[in-house]
Backbone bond lengths (Angstrom), bond angles and torsions (degrees), N, CA, C in turn:
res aa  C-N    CA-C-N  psi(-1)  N-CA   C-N-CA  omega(-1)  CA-C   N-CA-C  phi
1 X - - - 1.451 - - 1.533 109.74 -
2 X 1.212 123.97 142.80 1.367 126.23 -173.34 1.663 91.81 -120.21
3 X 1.746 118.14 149.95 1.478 115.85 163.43 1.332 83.84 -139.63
4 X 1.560 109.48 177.40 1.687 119.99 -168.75 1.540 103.45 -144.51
5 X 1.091 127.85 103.92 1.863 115.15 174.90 1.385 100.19 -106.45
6 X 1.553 130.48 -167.54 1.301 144.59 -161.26 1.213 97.06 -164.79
7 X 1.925 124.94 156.24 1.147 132.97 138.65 1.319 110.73 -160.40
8 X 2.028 94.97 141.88 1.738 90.39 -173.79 1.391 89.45 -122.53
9 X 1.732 89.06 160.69 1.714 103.79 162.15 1.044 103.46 -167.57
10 X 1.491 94.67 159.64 1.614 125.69 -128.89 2.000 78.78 -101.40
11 X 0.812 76.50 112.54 1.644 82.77 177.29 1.975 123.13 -72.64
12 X 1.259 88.20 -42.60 1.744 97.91 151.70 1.400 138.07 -55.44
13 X 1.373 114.90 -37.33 1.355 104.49 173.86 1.802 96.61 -102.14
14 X 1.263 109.55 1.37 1.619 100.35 -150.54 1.247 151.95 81.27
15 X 1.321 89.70 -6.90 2.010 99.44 -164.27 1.612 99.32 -127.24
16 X 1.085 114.31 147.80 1.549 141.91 -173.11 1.898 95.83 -39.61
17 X 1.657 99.52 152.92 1.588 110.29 -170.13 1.976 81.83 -97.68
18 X 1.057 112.71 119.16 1.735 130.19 156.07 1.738 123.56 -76.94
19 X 0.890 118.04 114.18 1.535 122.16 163.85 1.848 89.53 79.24
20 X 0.904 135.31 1.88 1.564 125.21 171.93 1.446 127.98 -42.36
21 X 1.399 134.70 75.37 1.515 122.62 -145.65 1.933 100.48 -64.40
22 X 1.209 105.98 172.77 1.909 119.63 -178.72 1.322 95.56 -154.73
23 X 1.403 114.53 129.75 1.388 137.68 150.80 1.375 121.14 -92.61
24 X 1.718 104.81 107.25 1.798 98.98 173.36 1.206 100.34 -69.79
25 X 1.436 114.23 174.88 1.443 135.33 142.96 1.534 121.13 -128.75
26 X 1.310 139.22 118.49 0.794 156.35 128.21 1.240 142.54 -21.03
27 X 1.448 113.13 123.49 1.718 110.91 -165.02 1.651 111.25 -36.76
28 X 1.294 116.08 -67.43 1.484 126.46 172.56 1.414 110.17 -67.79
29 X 1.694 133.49 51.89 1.111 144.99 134.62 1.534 114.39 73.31
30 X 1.503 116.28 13.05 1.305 137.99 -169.92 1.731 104.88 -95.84
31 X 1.494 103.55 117.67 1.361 104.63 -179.43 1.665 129.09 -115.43
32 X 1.238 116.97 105.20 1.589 118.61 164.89 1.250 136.42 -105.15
33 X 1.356 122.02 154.98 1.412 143.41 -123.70 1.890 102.21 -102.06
34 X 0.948 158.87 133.31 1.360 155.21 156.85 1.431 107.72 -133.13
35 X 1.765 106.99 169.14 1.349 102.85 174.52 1.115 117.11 -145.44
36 X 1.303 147.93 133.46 1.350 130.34 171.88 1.908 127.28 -31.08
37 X 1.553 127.90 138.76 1.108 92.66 157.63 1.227 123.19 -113.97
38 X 1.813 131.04 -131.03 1.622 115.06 172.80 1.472 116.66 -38.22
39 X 1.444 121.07 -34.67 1.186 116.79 -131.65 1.669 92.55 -115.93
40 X 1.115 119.14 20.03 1.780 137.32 -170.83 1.262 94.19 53.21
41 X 1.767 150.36 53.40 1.172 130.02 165.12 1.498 115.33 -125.42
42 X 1.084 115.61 132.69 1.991 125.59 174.45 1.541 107.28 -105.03
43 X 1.326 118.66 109.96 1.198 126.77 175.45 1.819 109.89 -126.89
44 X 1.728 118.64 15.78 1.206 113.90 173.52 1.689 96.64 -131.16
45 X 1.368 82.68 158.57 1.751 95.91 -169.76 1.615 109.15 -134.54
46 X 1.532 115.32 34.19 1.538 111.30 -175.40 1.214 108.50 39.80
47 X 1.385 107.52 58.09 1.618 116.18 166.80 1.696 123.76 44.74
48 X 1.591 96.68 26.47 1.807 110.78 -179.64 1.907 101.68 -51.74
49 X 0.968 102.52 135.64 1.800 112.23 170.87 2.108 102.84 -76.03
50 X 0.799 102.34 105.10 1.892 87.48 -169.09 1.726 89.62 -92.50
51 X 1.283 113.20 128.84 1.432 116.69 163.72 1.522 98.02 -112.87
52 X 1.565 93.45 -169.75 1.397 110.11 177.88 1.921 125.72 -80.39
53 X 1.372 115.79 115.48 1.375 129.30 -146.46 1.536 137.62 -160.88
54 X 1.126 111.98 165.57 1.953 98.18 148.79 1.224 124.72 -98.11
55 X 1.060 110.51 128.06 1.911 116.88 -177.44 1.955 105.12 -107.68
56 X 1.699 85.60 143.14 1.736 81.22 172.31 1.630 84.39 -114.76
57 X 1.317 105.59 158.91 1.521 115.44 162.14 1.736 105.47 -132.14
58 X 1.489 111.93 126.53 1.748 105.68 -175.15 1.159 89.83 -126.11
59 X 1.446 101.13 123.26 1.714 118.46 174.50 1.325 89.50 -83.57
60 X 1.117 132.37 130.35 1.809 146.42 124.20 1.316 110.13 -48.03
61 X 1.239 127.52 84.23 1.638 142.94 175.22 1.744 108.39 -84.58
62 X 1.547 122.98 -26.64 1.480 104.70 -149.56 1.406 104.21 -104.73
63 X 1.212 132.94 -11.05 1.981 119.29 147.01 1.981 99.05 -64.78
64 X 1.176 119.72 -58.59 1.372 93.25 -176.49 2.022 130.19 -56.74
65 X 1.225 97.92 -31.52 1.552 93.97 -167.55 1.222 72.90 -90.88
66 X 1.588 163.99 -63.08 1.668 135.01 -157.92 1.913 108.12 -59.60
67 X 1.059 112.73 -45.80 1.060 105.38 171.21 2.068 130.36 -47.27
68 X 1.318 82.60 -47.26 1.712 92.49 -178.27 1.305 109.26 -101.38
69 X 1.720 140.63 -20.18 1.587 120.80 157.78 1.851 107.20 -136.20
70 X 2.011 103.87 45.49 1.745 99.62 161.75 1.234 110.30 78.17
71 X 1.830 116.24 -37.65 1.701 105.77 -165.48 1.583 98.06 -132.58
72 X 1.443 110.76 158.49 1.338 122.62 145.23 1.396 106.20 -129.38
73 X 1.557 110.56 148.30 1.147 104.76 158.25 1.641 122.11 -115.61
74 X 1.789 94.73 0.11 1.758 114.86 163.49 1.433 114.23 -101.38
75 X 1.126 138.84 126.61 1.683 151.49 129.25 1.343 117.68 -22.06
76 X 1.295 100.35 -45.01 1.401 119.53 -174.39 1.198 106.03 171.96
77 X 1.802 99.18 156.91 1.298 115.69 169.58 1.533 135.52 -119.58
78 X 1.160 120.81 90.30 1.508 121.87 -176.88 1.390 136.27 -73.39
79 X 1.143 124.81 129.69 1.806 135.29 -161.85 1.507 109.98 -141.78
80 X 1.466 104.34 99.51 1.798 134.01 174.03 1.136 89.27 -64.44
81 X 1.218 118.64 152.87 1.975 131.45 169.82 1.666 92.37 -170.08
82 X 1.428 73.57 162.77 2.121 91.86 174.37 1.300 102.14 -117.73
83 X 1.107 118.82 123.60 1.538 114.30 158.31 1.614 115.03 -100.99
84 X 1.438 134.06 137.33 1.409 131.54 -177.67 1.640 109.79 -81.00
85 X 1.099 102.70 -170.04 1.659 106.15 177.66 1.319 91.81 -117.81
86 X 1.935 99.80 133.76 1.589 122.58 -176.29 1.956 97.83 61.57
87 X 1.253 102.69 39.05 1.467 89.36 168.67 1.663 113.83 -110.70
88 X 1.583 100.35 30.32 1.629 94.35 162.27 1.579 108.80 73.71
89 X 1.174 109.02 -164.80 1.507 100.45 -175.32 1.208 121.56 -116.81
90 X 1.318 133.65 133.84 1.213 159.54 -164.57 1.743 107.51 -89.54
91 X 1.558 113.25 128.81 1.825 109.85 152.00 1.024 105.85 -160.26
92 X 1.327 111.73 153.80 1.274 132.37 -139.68 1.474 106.78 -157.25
93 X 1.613 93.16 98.37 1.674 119.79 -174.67 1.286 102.30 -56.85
94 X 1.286 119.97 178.20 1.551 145.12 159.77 1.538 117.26 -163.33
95 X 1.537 119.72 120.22 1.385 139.47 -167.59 1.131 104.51 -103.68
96 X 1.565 132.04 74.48 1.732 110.24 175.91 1.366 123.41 -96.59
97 X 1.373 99.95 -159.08 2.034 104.97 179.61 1.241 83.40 -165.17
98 X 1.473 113.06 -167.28 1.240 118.72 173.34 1.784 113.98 -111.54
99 X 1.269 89.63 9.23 2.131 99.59 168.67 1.566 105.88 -125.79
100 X 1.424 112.12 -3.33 1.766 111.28 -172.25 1.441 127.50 -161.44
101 X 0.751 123.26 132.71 1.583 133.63 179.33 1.797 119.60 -111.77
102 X 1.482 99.92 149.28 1.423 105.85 160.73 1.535 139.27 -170.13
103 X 1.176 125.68 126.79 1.480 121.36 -153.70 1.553 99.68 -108.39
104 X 0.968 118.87 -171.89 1.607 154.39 158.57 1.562 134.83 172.17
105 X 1.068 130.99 160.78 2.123 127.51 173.99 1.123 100.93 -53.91
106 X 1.233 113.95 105.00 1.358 127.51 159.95 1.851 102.63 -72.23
107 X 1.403 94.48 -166.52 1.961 113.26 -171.36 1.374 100.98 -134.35
């Protein structure tokens, strides 16, 4: 079984990204909708089946970081990953600002 969660934070103020929407994508080109909640985390996927694949995930950062520090200098931010089959569950941080970003495999 594979599952997939997310969490961002806003590295500027320090504190977790709220209501931040994310679009997966799916090996077979199928896309669903999630959102951050208080706590900057997406752990639902409109009931997506996740097999074994490449996934994009695009955070929509630039109403939130213009809203909360005036600027973006991202639209968005997109992050390719592989997930295996029966490789357990997958999440996949995001560190932004409004001049910088940064991910890695989270636990």
């Amino acid at each position: 079984m594979i599952s997939l969660s997310s969490h961002v934070l806003d590295t500027t103020s320090g504190k977790p990204a709220a209501n931040l929407p994310l679009t997966l994508t799916t090996p077979d080109g199928n896309q669903y909708q999630g959102v951050t909640d208080d706590d900057g985390r997406c752990k639902s996927w409109q009931n997506a089946t996740l097999i074994a694949g490449t996934y994009q995930l695009r955070f929509h950062c630039h109403e939130y970081l213009t809203t909360k520090h005036g600027e973006s200098f991202y639209p968005h931010v997109d992050i390719a990953f592989v997930m295996e089959e029966n490789g357990g569950h997958y999440h996949v941080p995001l560190l932004i600002s409004p001049f910088g970003f940064s991910s890695y495999r989270g636990s």
